[in-house]
MIMAR-99591 format. One record per residue (C-alpha): residue in one letter; chain; y, x, z. Coordinates in steps of 0.001 Angstrom, whole numbers. Each point is the difference from the previous one (the first is absolute). Layout:
N
+------+------+---------+---------+---------+
! code ! unit !       v !       u !       w !
+------+------+---------+---------+---------+
!    A !    A !       Y !       X !       Z !
...
+------+------+---------+---------+---------+
This chain:
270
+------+------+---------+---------+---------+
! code ! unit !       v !       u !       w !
+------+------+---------+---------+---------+
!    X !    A !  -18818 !  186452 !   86378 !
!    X !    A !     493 !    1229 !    3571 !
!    X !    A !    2277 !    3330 !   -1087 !
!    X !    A !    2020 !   -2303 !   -1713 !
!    X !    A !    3562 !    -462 !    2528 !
!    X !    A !     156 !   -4094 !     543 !
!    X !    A !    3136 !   -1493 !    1240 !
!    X !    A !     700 !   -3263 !    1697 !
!    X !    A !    2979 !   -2377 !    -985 !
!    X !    A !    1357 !   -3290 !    1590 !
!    X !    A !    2529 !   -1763 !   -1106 !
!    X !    A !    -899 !    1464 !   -3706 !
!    X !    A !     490 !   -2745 !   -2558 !
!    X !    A !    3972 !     224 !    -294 !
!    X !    A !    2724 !    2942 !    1525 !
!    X !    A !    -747 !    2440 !    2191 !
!    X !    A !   -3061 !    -474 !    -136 !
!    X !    A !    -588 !    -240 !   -3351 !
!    X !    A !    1741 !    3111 !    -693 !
!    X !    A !   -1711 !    1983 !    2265 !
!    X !    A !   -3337 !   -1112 !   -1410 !
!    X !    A !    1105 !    1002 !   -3642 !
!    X !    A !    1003 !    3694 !    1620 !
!    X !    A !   -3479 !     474 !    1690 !
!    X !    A !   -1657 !   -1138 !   -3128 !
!    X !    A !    2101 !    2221 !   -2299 !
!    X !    A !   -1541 !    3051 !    2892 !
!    X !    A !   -3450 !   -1054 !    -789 !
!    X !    A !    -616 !   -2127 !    3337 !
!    X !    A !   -2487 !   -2873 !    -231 !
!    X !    A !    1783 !   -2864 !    1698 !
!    X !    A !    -829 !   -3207 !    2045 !
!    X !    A !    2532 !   -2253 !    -684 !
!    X !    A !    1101 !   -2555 !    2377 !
!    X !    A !    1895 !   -3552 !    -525 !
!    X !    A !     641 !   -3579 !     804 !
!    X !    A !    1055 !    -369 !   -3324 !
!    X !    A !   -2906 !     323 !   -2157 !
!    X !    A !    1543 !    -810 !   -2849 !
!    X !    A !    2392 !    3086 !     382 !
!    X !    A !   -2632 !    2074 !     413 !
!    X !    A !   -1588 !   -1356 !   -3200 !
!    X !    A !    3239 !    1152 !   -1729 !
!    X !    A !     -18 !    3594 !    2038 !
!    X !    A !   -3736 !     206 !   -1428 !
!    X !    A !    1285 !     465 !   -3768 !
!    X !    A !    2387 !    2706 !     716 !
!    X !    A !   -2518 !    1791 !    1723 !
!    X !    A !   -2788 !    -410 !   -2392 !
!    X !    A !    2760 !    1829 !   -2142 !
!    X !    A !    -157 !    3037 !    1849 !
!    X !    A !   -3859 !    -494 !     345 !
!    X !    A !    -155 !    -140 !    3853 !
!    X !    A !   -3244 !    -674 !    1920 !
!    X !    A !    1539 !   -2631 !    2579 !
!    X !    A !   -1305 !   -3442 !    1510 !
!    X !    A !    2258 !   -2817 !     488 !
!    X !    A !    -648 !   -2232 !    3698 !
!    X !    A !    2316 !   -2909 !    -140 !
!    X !    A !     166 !   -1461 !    3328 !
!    X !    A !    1728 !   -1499 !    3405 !
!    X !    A !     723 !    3418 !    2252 !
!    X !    A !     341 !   -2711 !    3177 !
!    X !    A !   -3641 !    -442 !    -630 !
!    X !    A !   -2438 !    3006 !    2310 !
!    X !    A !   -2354 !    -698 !   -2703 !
!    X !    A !    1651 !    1735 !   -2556 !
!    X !    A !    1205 !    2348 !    1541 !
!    X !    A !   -3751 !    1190 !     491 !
!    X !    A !    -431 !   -1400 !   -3677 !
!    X !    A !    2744 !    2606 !   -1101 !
!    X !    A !   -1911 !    2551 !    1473 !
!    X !    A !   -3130 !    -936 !    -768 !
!    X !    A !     356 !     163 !   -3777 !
!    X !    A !    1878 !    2825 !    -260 !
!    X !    A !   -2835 !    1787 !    2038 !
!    X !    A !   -2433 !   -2039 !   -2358 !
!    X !    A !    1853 !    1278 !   -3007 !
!    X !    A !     528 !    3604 !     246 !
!    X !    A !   -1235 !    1232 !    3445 !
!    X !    A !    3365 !     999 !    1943 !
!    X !    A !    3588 !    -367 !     735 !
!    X !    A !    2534 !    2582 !    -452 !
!    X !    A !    3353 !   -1943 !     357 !
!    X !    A !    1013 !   -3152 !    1354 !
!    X !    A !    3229 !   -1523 !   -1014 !
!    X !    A !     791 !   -2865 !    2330 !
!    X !    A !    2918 !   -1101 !   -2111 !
!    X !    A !     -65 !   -4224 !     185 !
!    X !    A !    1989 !   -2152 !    1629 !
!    X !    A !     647 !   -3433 !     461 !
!    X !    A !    3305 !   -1877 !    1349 !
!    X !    A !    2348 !   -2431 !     738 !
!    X !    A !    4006 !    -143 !     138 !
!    X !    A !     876 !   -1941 !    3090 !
!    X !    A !    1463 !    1239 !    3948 !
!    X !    A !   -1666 !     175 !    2547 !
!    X !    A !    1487 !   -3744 !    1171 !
!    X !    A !   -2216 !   -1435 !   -2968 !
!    X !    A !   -3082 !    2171 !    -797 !
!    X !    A !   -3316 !   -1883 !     983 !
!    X !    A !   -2734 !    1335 !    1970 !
!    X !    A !   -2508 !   -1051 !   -3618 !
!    X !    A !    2687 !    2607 !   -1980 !
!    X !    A !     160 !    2719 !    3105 !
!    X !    A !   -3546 !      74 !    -257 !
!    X !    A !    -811 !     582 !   -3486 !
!    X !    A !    2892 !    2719 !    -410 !
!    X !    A !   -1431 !    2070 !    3062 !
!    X !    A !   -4022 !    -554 !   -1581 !
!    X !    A !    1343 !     870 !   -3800 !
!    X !    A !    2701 !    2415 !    1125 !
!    X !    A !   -1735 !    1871 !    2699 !
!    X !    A !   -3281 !    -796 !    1254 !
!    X !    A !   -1423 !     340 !   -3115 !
!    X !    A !    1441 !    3213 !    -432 !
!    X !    A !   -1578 !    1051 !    3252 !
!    X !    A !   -3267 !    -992 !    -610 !
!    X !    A !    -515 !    1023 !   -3391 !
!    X !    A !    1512 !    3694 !    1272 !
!    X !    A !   -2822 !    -233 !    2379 !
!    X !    A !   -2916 !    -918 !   -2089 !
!    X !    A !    1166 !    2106 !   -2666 !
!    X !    A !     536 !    3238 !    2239 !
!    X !    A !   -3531 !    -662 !    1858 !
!    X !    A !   -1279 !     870 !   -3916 !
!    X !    A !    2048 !    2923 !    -651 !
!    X !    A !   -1399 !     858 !    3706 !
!    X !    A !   -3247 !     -99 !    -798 !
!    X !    A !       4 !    1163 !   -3329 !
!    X !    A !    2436 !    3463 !    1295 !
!    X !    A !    2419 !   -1192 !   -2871 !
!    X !    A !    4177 !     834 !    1307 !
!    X !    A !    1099 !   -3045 !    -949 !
!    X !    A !    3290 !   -1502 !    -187 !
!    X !    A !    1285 !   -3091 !    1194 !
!    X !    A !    3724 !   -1223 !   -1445 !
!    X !    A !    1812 !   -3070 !    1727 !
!    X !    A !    2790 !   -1116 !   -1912 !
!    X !    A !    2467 !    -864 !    2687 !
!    X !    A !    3520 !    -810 !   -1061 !
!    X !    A !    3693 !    1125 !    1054 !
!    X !    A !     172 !   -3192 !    2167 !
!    X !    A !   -2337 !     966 !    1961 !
!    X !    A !    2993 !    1568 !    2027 !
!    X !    A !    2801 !   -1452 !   -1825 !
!    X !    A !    -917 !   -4153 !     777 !
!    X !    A !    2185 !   -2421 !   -1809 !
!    X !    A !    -755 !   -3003 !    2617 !
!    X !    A !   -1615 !   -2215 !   -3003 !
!    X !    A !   -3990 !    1182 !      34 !
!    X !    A !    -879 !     219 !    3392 !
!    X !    A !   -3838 !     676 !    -203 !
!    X !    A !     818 !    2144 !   -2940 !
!    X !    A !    2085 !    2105 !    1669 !
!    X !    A !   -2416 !      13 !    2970 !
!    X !    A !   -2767 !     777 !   -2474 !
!    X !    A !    1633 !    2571 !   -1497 !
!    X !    A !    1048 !    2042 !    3664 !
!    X !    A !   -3780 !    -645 !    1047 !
!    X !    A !   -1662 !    1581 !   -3034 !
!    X !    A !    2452 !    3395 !     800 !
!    X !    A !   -1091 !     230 !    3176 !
!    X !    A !   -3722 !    -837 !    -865 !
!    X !    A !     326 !    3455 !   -2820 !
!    X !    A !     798 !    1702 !    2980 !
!    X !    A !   -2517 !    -861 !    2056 !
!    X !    A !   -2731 !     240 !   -3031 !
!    X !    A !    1514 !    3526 !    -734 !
!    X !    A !    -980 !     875 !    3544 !
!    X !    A !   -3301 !   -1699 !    -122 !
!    X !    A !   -1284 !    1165 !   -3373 !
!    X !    A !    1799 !    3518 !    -431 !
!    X !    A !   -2846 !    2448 !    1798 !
!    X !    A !   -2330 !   -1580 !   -2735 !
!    X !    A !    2318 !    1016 !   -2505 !
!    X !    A !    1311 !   -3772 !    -806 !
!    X !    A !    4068 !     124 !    -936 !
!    X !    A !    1995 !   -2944 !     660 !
!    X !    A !    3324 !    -901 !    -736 !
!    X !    A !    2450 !   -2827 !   -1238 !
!    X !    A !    2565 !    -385 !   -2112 !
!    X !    A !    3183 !   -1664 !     256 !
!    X !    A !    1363 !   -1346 !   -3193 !
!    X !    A !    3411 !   -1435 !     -94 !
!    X !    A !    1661 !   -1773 !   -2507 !
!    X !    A !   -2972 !       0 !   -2518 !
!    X !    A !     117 !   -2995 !   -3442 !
!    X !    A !   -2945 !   -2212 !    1245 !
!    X !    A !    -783 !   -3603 !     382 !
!    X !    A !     692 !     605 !    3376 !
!    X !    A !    3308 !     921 !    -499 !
!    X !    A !    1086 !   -3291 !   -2553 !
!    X !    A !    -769 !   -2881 !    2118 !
!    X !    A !    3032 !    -376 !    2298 !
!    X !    A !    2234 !   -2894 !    -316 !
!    X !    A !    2887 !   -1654 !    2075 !
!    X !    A !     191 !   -2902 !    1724 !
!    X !    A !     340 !   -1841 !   -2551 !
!    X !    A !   -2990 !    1417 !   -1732 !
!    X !    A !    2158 !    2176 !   -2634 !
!    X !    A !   -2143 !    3663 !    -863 !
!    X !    A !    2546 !    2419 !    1341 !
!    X !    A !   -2956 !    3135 !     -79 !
!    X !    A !    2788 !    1240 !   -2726 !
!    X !    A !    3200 !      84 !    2521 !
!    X !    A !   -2837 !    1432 !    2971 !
!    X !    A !    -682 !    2346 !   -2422 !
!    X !    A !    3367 !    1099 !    -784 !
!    X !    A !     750 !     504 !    4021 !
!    X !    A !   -3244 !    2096 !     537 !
!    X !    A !    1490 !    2078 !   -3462 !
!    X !    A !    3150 !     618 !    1666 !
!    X !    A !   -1939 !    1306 !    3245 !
!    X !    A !   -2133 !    2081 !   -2061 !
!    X !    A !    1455 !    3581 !    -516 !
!    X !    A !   -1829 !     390 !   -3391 !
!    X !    A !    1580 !   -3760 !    -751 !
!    X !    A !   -3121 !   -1800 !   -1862 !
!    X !    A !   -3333 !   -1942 !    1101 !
!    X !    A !   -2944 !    2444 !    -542 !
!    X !    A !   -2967 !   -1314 !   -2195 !
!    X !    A !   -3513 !    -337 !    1038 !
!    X !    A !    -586 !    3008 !   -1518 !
!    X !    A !    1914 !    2364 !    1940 !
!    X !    A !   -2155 !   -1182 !    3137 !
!    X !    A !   -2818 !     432 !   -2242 !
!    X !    A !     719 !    3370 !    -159 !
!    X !    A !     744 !     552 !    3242 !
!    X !    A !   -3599 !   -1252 !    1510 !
!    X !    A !   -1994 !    1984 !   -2864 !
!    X !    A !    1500 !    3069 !     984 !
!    X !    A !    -639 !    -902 !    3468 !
!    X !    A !   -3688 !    -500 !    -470 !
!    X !    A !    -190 !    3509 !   -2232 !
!    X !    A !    -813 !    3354 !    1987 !
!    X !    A !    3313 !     716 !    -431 !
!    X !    A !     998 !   -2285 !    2934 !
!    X !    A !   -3124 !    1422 !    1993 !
!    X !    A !    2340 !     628 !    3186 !
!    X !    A !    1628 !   -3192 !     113 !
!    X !    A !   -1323 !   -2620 !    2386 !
!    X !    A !    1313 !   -2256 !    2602 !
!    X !    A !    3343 !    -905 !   -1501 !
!    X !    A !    2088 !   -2431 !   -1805 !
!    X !    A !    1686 !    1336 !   -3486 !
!    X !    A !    3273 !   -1586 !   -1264 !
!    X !    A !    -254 !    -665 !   -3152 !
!    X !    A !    3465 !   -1954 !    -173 !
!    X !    A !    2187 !    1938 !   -2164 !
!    X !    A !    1952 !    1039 !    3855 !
!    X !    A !     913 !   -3965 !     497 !
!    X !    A !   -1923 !     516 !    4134 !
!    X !    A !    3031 !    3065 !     984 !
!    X !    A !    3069 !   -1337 !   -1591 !
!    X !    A !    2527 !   -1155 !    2507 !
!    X !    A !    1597 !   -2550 !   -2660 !
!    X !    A !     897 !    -950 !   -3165 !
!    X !    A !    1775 !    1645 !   -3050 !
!    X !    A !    2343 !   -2397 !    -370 !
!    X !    A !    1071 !    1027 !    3849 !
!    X !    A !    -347 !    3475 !    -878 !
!    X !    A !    2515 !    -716 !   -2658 !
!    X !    A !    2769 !   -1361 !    1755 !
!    X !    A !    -141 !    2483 !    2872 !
!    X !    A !    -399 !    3235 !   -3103 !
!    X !    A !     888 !   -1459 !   -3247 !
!    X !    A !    -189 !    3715 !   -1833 !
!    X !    A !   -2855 !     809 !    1846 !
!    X !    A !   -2707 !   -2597 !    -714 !
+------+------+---------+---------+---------+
């Protein structure tokens, strides 16, 4: 069981997450899958049963220390070692800075980033000792240095866990550890349908629209195309890449403005 690769996934029961966990399974990877929701990872369970994975589901609270040790723990328990981590959850709230509460601060920085931290460390001290190059993927987001004023500790969260890849890169590289994030942008998630007006109207639709129109390629990406993105990244093809953030935003982060502005100034040209 130990020369089998074994991946780690948060956040895995729905998105991102549970599109990079069908991708490592479809490369033969046994997984640990990680989730609040139990229940989605019940569902993720059938589709991988499909593809007749080896994987381990670990429903759980990531604000807890315990399981992050649990997470560890079993997967060590399980199959012996860790070959990539995929710190990929994330928990929020829409509100400014004016009406955040220290309770919802708090649990965005322990889900969004000092779990992340700590399960890079514990995870890396067994690809350490074990002399496996591991790979550790934090899925960061295009906000991270493009903030929207509405998610505070998200967008805190999400500049903290660029700067801890960095500093993990540094750490980990002369033991042959890789670490890098990626920066999705515009991606069809739950996280990307719950916005609503003042008067509690869903306008993720109209958002979406704006964030199309300041997207060169003009669509939302799918979980799948970030998928893609972090499999590659954790394949020997990617073996020199470390201590950096990808864009994975269809070029939303370096365009100036929208098309509809592009337009009026060069109506033959875009």
């Amino acid at each position: 069981m130990e020369n089998k690769k074994v991946a780690i996934v948060t956040g895995a029961a729905r998105g991102i997450g549970e599109a990079v966990a069908l991708k490592f399974a479809a490369g033969g990877y046994a997984l640990a899958l990680v989730d609040i929701d139990a229940e989605g990872l019940t569902h993720l369970k059938i589709k991988l049963e499909a593809l007749r994975c080896d994987f381990l589901c670990i429903p759980g609270d990531l604000q807890e220390e315990y399981f992050i040790n649990l997470i560890i723990a079993k997967t060590i328990d399980r199959w012996g070692r860790i070959d990539v981590l995929i710190n990929n959850a994330a928990w929020r709230t829409l509100e400014t800075m004016r009406s955040i509460s220290l309770k919802d601060w708090e649990k965005t920085l322990r889900i969004c980033l000092t779990a992340p931290a700590f399960l890079a460390k514990h995870a890396a001290a067994v690809m350490e000792g074990k002399g496996i190059p591991g790979v550790i993927i934090n899925i960061s987001s295009v906000m991270s240095q493009r903030a929207g004023g509405n998610s505070p500790a998200y967008i805190t969260c999400k500049g903290g866990m660029e700067s801890l890849t960095y500093e993990l890169a540094v750490l980990y590289g002369p033991k042959g550890i890789r670490v890098i994030a990626v920066n999705p942008g515009n991606i069809e998630t739950g996280l990307s349908s719950d916005y609503t007006d003042g008067a509690g109207n869903n306008i993720s639709g109209r958002l979406g629209d704006w964030m199309n129109d300041n997207t060169p390629l003009q669509r939302k990406g799918t979980a799948e195309e970030i998928a893609n993105v972090v499999c590659w990244l954790s394949t020997t093809e990617a073996s020199f890449i470390t201590g950096t953030s990808i864009q994975a935003d269809g070029g939303f982060f370096h365009n100036f403005n929208a098309y509809q502005m592009k337009k009026l100034q060069f109506p033959k040209e875009f």
